[in-house]
N, C-alpha and C positions, 0 to 999 in steps of 0.2 A: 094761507093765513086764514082760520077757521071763524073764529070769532073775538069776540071778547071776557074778559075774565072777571066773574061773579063778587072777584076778593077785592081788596083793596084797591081804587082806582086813582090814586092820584099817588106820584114819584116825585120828588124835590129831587134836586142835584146833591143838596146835603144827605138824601137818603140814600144814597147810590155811590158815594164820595165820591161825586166830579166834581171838578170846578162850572160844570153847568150845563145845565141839557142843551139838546139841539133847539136853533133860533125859529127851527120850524117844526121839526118833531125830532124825535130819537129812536135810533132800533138798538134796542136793550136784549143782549145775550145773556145766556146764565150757561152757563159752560163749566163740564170737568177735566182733568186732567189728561189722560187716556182715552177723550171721549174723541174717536175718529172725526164722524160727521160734523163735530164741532170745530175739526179746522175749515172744510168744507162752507162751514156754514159763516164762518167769519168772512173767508175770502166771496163770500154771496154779498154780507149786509156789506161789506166796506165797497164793494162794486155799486151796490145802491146807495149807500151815502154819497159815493162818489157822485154820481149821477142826478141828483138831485139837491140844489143850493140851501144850504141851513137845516141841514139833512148831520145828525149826527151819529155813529156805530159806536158802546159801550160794551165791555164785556165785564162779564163779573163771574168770578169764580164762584162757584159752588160750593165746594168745600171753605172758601175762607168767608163766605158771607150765610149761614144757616139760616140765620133771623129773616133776610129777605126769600129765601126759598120757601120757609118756613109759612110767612105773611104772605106772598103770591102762590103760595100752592104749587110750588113746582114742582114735581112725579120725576121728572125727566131731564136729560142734559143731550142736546140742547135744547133750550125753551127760546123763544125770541117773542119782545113784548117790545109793542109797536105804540110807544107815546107821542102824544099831539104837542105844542109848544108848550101849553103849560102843565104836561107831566101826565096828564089822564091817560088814561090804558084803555086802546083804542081796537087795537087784533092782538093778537096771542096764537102761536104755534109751536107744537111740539114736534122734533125732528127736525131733517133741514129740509128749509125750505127753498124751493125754485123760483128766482130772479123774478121773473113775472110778476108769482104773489105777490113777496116783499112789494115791488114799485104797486100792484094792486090798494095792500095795505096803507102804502105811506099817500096812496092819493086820497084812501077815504080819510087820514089822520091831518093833512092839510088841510080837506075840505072842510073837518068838525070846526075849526076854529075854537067860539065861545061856544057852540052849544051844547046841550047834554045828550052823552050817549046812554040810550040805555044797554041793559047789560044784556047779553045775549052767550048762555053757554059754549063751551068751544067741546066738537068733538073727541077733541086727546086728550080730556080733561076731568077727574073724576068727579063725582055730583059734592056740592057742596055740603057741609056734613050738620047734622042736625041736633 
């Protein structure tokens, strides 16, 4: 999990249509249809949600949600966007990622709490547009 993401930093549950984010953070998938490493990559976050209490795995389709790919900047399926309790976008990773990372990610996204992250581009990520 490479960094964090320049775009929009905060998720509601109503923007994602859950009934509500994780109590401690959330690992939010954008995933397509035929997209291989996207099964891969479910069966990674749902091992680390497992693994960690108030820890919650989302997936959201690509194709039936544009407007969030569109507002995140998402290039790529799979993308996984590592939110804090209250919704802020904490790492960001394109492809799938390896077990490690994820539990990496969701320690510094428990650690944020209240504070502010600042933004720090992510490698698999194209430059924000001017």
């Amino acid at each position: 999990m490479t960094g964090q993401d320049p775009s929009p930093t905060r998720l509601t549950a109503a923007s994602l249509g859950i009934p509500s984010l994780g109590e401690r953070a959330t690992l939010l998938q954008v995933s397509s249809a035929f997209c291989q490493p996207c099964r891969a990559t479910r069966r990674v976050l749902a091992r680390a949600a497992g693994m960690v209490e108030g820890v919650t795995h989302v997936e959201v389709d690509a194709a039936a949600r544009p407007d969030l790919v569109r507002a995140l900047r998402i290039t790529r399926t799979p993308t996984v966007l590592v939110l804090d309790a209250a919704g802020r976008l904490v790492r960001r990773a394109a492809g799938q990622p390896r077990l490690a990372d994820v539990v990496a990610a969701l320690g510094v996204a428990l650690d944020v709490g209240d504070a502010p992250v600042p933004p720090v581009s992510s490698a698999n990520d194209p430059p924000p547009a001017t």
